[in-house]
C-alpha positions as CSV (number, residue, x, y, z in Angstrom):
1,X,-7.2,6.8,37.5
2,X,-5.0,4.4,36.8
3,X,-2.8,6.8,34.5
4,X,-2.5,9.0,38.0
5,X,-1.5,6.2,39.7
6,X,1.5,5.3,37.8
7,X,2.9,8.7,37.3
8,X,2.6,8.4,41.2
9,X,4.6,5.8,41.4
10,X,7.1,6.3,39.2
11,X,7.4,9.6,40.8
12,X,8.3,8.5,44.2
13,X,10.7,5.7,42.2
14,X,12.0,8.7,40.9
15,X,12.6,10.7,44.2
16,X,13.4,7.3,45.9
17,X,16.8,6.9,43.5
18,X,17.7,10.2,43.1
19,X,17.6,10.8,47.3
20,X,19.6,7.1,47.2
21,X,22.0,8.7,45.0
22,X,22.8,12.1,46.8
23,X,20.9,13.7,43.7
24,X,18.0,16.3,43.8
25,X,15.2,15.3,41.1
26,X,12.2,18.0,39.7
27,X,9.2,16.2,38.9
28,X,6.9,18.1,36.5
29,X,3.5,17.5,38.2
30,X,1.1,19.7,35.6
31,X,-1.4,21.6,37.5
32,X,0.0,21.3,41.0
33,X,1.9,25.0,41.9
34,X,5.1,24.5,43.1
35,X,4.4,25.9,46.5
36,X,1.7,23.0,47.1
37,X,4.9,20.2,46.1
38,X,5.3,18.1,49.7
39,X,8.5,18.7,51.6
40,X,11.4,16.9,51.0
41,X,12.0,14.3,54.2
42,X,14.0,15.3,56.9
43,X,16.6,12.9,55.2
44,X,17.3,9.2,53.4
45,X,15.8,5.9,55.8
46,X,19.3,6.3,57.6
47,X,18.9,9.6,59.1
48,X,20.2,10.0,62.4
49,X,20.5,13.1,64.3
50,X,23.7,15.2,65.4
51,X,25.3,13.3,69.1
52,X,25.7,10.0,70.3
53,X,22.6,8.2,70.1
54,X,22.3,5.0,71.1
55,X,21.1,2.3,68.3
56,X,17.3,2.1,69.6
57,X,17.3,5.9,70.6
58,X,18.5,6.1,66.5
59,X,15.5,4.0,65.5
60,X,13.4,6.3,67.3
61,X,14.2,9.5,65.9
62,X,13.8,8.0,62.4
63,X,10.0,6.9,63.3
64,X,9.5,10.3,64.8
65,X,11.1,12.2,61.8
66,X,9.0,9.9,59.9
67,X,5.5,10.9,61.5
68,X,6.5,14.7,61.6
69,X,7.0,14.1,57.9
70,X,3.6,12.8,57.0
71,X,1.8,15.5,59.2
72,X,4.1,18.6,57.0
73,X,2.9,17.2,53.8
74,X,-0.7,17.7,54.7
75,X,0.3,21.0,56.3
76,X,2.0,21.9,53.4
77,X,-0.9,20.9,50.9
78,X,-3.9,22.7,53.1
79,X,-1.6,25.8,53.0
80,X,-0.2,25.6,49.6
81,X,3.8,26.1,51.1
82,X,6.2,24.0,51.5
83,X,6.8,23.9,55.4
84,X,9.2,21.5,56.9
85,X,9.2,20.1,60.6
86,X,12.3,18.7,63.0
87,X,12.8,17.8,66.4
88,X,15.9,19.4,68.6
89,X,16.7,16.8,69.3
90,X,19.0,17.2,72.3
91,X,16.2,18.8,74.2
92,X,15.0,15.4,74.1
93,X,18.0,13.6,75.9
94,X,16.9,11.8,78.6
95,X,13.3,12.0,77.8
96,X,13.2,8.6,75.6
97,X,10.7,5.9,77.2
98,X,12.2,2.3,76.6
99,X,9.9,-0.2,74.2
100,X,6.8,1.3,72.4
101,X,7.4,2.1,68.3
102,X,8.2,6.1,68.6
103,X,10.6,6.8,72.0
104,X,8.2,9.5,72.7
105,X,4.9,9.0,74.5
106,X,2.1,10.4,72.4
107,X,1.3,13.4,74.6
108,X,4.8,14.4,74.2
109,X,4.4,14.2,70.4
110,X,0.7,15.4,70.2
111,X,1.9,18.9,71.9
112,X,5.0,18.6,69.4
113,X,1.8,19.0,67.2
114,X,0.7,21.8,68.3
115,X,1.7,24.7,65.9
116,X,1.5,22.2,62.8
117,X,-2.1,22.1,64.2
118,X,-2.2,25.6,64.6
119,X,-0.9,26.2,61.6
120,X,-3.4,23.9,59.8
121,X,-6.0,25.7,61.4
122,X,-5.5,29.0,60.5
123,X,-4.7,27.4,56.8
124,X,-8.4,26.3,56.7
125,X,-10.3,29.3,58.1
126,X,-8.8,32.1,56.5
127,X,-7.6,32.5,53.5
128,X,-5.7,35.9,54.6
129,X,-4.1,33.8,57.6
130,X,-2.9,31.3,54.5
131,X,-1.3,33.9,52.4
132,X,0.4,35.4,55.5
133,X,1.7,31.8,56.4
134,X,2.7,31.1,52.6
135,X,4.7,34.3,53.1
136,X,6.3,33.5,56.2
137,X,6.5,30.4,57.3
138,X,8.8,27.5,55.7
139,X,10.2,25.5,59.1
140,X,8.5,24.7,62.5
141,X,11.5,23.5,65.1
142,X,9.6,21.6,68.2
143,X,12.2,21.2,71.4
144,X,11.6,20.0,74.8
145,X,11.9,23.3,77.9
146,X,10.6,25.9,79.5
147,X,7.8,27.6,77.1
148,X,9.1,30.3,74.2
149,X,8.0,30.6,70.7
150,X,9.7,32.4,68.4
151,X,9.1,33.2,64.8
152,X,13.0,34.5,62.5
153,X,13.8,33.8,59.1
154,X,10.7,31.6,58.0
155,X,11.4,29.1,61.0
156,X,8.4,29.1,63.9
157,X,10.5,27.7,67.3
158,X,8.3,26.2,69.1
159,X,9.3,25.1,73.5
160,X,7.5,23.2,75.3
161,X,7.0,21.4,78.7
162,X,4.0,19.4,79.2
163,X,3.9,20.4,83.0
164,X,3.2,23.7,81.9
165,X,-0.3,23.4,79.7
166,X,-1.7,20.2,78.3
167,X,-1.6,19.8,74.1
168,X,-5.3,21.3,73.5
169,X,-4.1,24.8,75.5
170,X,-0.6,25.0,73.9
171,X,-2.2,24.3,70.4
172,X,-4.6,27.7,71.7
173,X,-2.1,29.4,72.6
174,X,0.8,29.3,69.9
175,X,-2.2,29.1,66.9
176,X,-3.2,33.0,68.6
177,X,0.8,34.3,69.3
178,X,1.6,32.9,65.4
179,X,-1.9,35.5,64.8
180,X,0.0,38.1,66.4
181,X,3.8,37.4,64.8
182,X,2.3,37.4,61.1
């Protein structure tokens, strides 16, 4: 265990430097495929997104980038791809609540969820749903407006308005269209 440990760590030292120093790093992790490997982050502890953002509204989208980032890795191990997750972030403008840790109330962010959950799903209960996603899937784009989904060149678009249907009913809904799009 504690030989697993250390090469853990000295991985993510490793990856830590290398993302410090604008370099790409390929860690040899034995029996893991490469398609099971997390995705990278959405970019180093500075990351801020494209616009003017204001310094607290900068802190949020790093928390939020953050969280989306921890819930792809677990997407990406249940379905042995490497699928990455972002916010558009200018369908957000205007939507940030002031105080609280994220800038996003959780419903916002739990229906942001909703095709990772999906997703996750279909990863778990079928293992002809995970292939199809392994083959398709590498990107899920979450942005605030009127409902659309759309599914082009490995990214799944996902629009939302939470006036429309609550979390549970989008999750539902895009979890059956991404059954029809595959």
């Amino acid at each position: 265990m504690t030989k697993i440990r250390t090469r853990s760590v000295v991985a993510m030292l490793a990856a830590s430097l290398a993302l410090t120093a604008g370099t790409s790093i390929v860690l040899d992790h034995g029996a893991v495929p490469a398609a099971a490997q997390p995705p990278a982050e959405a970019g180093p502890p500075d990351f801020t997104p494209a616009g003017r953002w204001s310094l607290q509204e900068r802190q949020y989208w790093q928390r939020l980038q953050q969280e989306l980032d921890r819930r792809t890795r677990a997407l990406s191990e249940r379905c042995g791809a490497r699928i990455t997750a972002t916010y558009v972030h200018e369908s957000f403008r205007g939507r940030m609540t002031d105080g609280g840790s994220f800038g996003l109330d959780a419903y916002t962010r739990a229906t942001c969820d909703a095709p990772l959950d999906a997703v996750f799903t279909m990863c778990t209960n079928s293992e002809l749903a995970k292939q199809a996603i392994q083959q398709t899937v590498r990107h899920v784009e979450c942005e605030w407006g009127q409902t659309r989904y759309s599914l082009r060149d490995g990214t799944i678009r996902f629009r939302f308005d939470t006036a429309e249907r609550n979390a549970a009913a989008y999750r539902d809904h895009v979890k059956s269209w991404i059954e029809q799009s595959l």
